[in-house]
N, C-alpha and C positions, 0 to 999 in steps of 0.2 A: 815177524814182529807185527802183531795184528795192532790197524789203528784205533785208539779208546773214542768212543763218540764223547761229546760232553754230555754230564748230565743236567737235567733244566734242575736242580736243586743246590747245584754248583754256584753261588755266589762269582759274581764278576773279579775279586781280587785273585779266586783261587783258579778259574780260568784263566786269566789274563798272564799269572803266574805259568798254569803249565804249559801256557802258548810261549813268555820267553824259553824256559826250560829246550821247548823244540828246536825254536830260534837258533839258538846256542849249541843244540847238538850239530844241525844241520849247517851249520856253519864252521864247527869245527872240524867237520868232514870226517873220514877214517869208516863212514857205513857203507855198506853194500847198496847196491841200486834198489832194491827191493827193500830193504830199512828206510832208506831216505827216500823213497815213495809213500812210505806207511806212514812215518814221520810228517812228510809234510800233507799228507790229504787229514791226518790229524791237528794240524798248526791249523788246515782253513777252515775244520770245523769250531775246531775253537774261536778263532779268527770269525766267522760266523756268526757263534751266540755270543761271543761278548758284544759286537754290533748290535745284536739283537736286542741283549740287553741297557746299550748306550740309548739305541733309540726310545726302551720302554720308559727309561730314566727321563729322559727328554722329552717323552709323551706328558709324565704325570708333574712335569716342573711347569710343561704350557700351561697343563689345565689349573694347576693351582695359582700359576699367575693372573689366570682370566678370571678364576673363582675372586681371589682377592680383589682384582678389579672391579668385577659386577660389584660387587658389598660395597667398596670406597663409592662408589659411583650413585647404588642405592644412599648410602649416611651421604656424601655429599646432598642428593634431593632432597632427601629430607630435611637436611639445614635448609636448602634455598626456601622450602615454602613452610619453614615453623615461624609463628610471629606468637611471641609473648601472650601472653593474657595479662590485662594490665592490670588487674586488679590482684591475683596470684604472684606472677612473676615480674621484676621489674628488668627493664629493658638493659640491655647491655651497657646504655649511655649510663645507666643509674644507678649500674652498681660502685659499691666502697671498695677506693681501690686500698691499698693493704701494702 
């Protein structure tokens, strides 16, 4: 029983998926020592790149939380230092409220 490497175009459900599959043989027992060696240096490769894949997940959530930050952070500056022109716009005290 040769062990399948994952492949990197494997999506994390389908991974994640033949790592229970392993799971579950290996603990149902009834394999040969040499099965249930192949079996599970298969489980920790999978076991492996879905990790790999958790952490890339978690890579690209940080940075788009920072991305969104920097931008709130820019539009907040920008409000602190817009002041009306008075003759164009009138001031927030003077507008109709509705």
């Amino acid at each position: 029983m040769a062990s399948k490497q994952p492949s990197k175009d494997e999506g994390f459900e389908a991974l994640y998926s033949r790592l229970e599959e392993a799971v579950t043989k290996l603990e149902q027992g009834g394999l040969s020592l040499e099965e249930s060696l192949s079996l599970y240096e298969e489980g920790m490769n999978l076991a492996r790149r879905c990790q790999e894949l958790l952490q890339q997940a978690e890579l690209r959530i940080t940075r788009l939380q920072e991305s969104f930050t920097d931008g709130l952070s820019a539009i907040r500056e920008e409000a602190s230092e817009y002041t009306p022109d008075s003759e164009s716009e009138p001031a927030r005290d003077e507008l109709p409220l509705e």
